[in-house]
C-alpha positions as CSV (number, residue, x, y, z in Angstrom):
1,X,0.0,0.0,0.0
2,X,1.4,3.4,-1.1
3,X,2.1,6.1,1.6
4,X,-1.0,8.2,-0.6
5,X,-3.4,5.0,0.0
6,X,-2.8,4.7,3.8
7,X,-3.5,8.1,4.2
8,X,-6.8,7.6,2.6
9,X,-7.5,5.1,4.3
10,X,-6.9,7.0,7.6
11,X,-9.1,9.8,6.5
12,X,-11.8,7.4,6.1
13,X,-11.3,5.7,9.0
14,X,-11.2,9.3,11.1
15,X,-14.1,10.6,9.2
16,X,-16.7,7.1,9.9
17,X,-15.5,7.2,13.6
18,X,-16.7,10.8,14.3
19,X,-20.0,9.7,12.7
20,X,-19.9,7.1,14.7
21,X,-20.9,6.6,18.8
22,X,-19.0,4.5,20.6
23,X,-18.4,2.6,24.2
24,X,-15.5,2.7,26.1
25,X,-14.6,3.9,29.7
26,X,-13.9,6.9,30.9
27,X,-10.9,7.6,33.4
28,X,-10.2,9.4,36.2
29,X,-9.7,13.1,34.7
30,X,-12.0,12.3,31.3
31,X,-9.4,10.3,29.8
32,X,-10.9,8.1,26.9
33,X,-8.7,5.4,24.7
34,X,-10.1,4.0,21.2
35,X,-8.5,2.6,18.6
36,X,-8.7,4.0,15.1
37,X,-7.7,2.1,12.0
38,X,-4.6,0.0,14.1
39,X,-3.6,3.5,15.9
40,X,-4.3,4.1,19.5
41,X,-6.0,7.7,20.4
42,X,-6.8,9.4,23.3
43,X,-9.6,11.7,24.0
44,X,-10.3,14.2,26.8
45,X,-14.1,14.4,27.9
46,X,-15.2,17.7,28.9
47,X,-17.1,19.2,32.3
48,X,-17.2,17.2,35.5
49,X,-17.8,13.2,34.8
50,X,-17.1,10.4,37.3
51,X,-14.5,7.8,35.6
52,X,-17.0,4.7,34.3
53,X,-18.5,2.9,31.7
54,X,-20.2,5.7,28.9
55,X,-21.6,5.9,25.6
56,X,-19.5,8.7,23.9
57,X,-19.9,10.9,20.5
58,X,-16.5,11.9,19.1
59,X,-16.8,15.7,19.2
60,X,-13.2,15.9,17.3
61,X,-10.1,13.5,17.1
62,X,-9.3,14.9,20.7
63,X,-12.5,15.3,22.3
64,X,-15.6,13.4,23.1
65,X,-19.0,14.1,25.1
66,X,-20.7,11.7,26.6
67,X,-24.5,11.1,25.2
68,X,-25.6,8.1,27.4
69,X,-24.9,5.5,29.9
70,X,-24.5,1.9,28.6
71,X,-26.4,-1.4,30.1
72,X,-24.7,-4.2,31.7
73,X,-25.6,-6.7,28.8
74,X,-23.5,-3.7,26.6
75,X,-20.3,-3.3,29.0
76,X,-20.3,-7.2,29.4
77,X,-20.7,-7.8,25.2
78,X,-17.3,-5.1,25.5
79,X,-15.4,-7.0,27.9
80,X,-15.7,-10.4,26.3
81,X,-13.3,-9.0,23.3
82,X,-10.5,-9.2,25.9
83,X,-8.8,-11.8,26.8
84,X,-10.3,-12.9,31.1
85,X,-7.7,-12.8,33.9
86,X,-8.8,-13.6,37.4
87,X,-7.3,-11.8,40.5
88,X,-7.5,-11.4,44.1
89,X,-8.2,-7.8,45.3
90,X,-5.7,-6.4,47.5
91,X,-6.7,-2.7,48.3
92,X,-8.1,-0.2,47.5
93,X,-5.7,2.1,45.4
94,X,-6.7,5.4,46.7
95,X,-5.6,4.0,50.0
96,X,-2.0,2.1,49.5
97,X,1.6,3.2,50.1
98,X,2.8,3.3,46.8
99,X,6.0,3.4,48.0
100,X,5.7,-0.2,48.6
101,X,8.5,-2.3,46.9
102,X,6.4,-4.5,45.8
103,X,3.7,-2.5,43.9
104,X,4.5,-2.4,40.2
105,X,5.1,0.9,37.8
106,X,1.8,0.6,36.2
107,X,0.3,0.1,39.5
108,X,0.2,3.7,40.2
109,X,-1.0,5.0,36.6
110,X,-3.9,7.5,37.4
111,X,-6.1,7.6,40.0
112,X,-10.1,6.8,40.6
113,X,-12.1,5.4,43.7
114,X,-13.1,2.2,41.9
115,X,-9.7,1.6,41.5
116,X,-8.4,-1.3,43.5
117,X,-4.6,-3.2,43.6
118,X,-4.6,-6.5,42.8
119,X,-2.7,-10.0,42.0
120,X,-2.9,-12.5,39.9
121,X,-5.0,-15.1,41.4
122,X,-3.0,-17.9,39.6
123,X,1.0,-17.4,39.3
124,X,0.7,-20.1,36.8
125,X,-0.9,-17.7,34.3
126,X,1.7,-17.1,31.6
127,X,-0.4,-14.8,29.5
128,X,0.1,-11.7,31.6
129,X,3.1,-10.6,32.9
130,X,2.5,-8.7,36.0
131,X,5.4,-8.8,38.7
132,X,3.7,-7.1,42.3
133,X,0.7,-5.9,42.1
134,X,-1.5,-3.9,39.2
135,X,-4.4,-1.5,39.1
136,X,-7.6,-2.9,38.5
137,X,-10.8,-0.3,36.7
138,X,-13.9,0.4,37.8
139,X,-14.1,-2.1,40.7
140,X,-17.9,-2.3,42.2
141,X,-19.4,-4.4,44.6
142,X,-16.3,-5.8,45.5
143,X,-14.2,-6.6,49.1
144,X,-10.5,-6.7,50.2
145,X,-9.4,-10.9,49.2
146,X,-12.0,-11.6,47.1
147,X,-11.0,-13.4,43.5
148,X,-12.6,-11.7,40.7
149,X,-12.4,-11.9,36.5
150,X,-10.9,-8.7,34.9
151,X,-10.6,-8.4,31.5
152,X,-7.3,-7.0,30.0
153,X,-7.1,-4.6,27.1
154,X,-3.5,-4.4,26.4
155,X,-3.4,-1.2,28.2
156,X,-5.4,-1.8,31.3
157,X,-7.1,-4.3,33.6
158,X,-10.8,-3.4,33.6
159,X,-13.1,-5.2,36.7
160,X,-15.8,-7.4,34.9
161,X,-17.5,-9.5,38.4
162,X,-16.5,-11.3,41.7
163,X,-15.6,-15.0,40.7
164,X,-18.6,-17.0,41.9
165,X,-16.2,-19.7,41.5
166,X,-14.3,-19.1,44.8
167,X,-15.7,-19.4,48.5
168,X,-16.2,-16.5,49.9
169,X,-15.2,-17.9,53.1
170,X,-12.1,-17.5,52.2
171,X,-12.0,-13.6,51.7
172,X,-13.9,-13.2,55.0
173,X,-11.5,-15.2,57.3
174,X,-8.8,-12.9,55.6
175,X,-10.4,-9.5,56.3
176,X,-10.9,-11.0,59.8
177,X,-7.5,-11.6,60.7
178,X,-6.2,-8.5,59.1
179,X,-8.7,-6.5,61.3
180,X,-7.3,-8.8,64.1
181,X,-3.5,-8.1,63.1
182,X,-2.5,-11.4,62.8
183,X,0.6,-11.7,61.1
184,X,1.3,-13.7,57.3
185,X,2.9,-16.6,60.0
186,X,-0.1,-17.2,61.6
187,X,-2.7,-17.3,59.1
188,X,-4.1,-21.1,59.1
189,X,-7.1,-22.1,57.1
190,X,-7.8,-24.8,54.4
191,X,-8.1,-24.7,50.7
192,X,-5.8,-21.0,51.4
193,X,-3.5,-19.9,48.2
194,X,0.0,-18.9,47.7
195,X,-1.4,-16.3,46.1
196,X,-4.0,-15.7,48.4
197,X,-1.7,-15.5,51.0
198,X,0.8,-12.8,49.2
199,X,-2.2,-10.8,49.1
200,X,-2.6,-11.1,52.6
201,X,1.3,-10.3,53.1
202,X,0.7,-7.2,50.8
203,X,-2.2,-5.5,52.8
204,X,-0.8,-6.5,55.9
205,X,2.5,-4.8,54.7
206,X,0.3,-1.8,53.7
207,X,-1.8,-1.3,57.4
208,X,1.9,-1.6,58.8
209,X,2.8,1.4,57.2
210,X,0.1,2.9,57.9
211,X,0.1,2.7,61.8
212,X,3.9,3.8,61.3
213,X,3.4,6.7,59.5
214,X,0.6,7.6,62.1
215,X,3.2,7.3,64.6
216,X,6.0,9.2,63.0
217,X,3.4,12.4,62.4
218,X,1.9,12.4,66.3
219,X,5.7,12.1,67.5
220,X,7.0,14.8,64.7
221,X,3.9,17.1,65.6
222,X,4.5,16.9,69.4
223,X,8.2,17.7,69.0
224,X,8.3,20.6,66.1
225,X,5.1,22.1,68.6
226,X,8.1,22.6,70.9
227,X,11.2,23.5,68.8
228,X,12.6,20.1,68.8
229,X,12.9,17.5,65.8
230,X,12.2,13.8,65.5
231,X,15.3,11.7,64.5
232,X,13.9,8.2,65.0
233,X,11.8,6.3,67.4
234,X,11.5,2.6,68.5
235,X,8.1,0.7,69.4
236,X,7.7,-0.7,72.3
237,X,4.5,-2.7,74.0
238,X,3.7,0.4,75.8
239,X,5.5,3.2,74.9
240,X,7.9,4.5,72.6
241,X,11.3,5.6,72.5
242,X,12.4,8.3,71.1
243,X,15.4,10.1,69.7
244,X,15.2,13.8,68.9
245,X,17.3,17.1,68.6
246,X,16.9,20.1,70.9
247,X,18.8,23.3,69.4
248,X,21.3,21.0,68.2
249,X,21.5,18.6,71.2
250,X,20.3,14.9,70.7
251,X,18.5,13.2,73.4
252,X,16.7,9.8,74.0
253,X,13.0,9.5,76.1
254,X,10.6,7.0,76.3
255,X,6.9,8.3,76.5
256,X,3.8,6.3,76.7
257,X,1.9,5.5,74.0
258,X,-1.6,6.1,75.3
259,X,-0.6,10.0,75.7
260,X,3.1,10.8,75.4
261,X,3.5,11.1,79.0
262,X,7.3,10.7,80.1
263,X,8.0,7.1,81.0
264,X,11.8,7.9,81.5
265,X,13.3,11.2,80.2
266,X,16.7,10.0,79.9
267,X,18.0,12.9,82.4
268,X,17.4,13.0,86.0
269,X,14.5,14.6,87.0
270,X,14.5,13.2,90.7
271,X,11.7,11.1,90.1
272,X,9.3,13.9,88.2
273,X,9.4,12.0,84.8
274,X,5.8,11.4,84.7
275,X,5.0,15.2,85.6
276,X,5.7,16.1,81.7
277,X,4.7,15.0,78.1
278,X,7.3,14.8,75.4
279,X,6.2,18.4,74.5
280,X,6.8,19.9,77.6
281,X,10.0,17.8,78.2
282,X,11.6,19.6,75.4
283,X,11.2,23.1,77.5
284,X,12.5,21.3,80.3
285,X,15.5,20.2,78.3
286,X,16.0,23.4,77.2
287,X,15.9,25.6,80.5
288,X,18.6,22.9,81.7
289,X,20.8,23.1,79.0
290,X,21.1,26.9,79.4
291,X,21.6,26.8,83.0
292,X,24.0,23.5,82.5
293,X,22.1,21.7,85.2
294,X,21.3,18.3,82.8
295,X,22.4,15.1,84.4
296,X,21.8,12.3,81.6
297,X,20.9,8.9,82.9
298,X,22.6,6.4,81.3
């Protein structure tokens, strides 16, 4: 075919697709992909629409409106052109650390609140190569563990239904123990995955960071409140210790965790530790340093 016949052929293909309406979903930030004559395209959707399934009329080759919303039967004759993967929901993506080692590139592509982070429910699956975890479209209807079919577009992982095929059992005594806290170690139940079980591993991971990260703000906040700056802290099963800098001086308390009280100051206060918080510690540290009356307790 010459390079004057392709063009041609482009034209027409351009020119029957903005006659045309067409299905597809719409990201987060009215983002639409089609394919035109072998060529991917993207298309921005103007005014305020919530990423989902749409029925869209091509405005221009870079802009589409959307003219209605499509029926199940419709999104479910669209997914069946892609090829069916089945996963196990991790988390909702909104809500991860992406800063996770173990949560893929693509993972962290664009942002919506149906989007969810998930596995491959079968490691055996050589089709797809995902390594970690990847984000999963559109997700309704849908809980942390469960095993679901996703349908995968060469681009994206789009969230067709919850596998029927799986007992839900197993989802639910997962969610349990990660509202319990019981670590990957511990986990003990029948019929329970590899796969299923790195899920696990992955969320748990995830609510650890969390709780840390809570932490490491309250401590930060309660020090810089005073002058003074967190340099690291160590959990404990009642308290915390912590190492910090006052103008330029490093020190080591443990407060509790319940309200920051002073456990042990890590200078002699005669027995007066539990008088202060870390907050007000910091002024105490401070007034001593200046009139050279700190005695640290080793």
């Amino acid at each position: 075919m010459s390079i004057h016949d392709l063009l041609e052929s482009m034209e027409s293909a351009e020119q029957q697709f903005l006659a045309s309406e067409f299905l597809a979903p719409v990201l987060p930030g009215g983002r639409v992909r089609v394919r035109i004559a072998g060529l991917v395209c993207t298309l921005r959707v103007p005014g305020r629409h919530r990423a989902g399934w749409a029925i869209l009329k091509p405005v221009s080759m870079v802009r589409a409106r959307v003219v209605a919303r499509p029926s199940l039967g419709q999104v479910r004759d669209y997914l069946a052109l892609f090829p069916a993967a089945r996963l196990v929901l991790v988390a909702r993506a909104s809500g991860y650390p992406h800063a996770s080692p173990d949560v893929s590139p693509q993972s962290v592509e664009g942002s919506g609140e149906g989007d969810w982070l998930a596995m491959p429910a079968q490691w055996g699956d050589h089709r797809f190569q995902i390594e970690g975890t990847v984000r999963l479209h559109l997700v309704t209807a849908a809980e942390p563990f469960q095993q679901v079919v996703a349908r995968f577009d060469g681009g994206h992982f789009w969230f067709q239904e919850v596998d029927r095929r799986r007992n839900p059992a197993i989802a639910a005594y997962l969610r349990g123990a990660l509202d319990a806290g019981t670590p990957v170690e511990a986990l003990h139940k029948p019929t329970l995955t590899a796969e299923e079980r790195e899920a696990y591993r992955l969320a748990y991971q995830a609510v650890q960071l969390a709780a840390r990260d809570r932490i490491e703000v309250r401590l930060a906040d309660a020090l810089a409140h005073a002058g003074a700056e967190l340099a690291s802290y160590i959990e404990r099963e009642e308290a915390y210790t912590v190492s910090y800098t006052v103008d330029g001086q490093q020190y080591r308390s443990t407060v509790s965790k319940e309200d920051l009280t002073v456990v042990a100051a890590g200078i002699c206060l005669e027995g007066q530790d539990r008088r202060f918080d870390l907050q007000s510690l910091v002024g105490v540290l401070r007034e001593g340093a200046r009139d050279r009356r700190l005695y640290r307790v080793q």
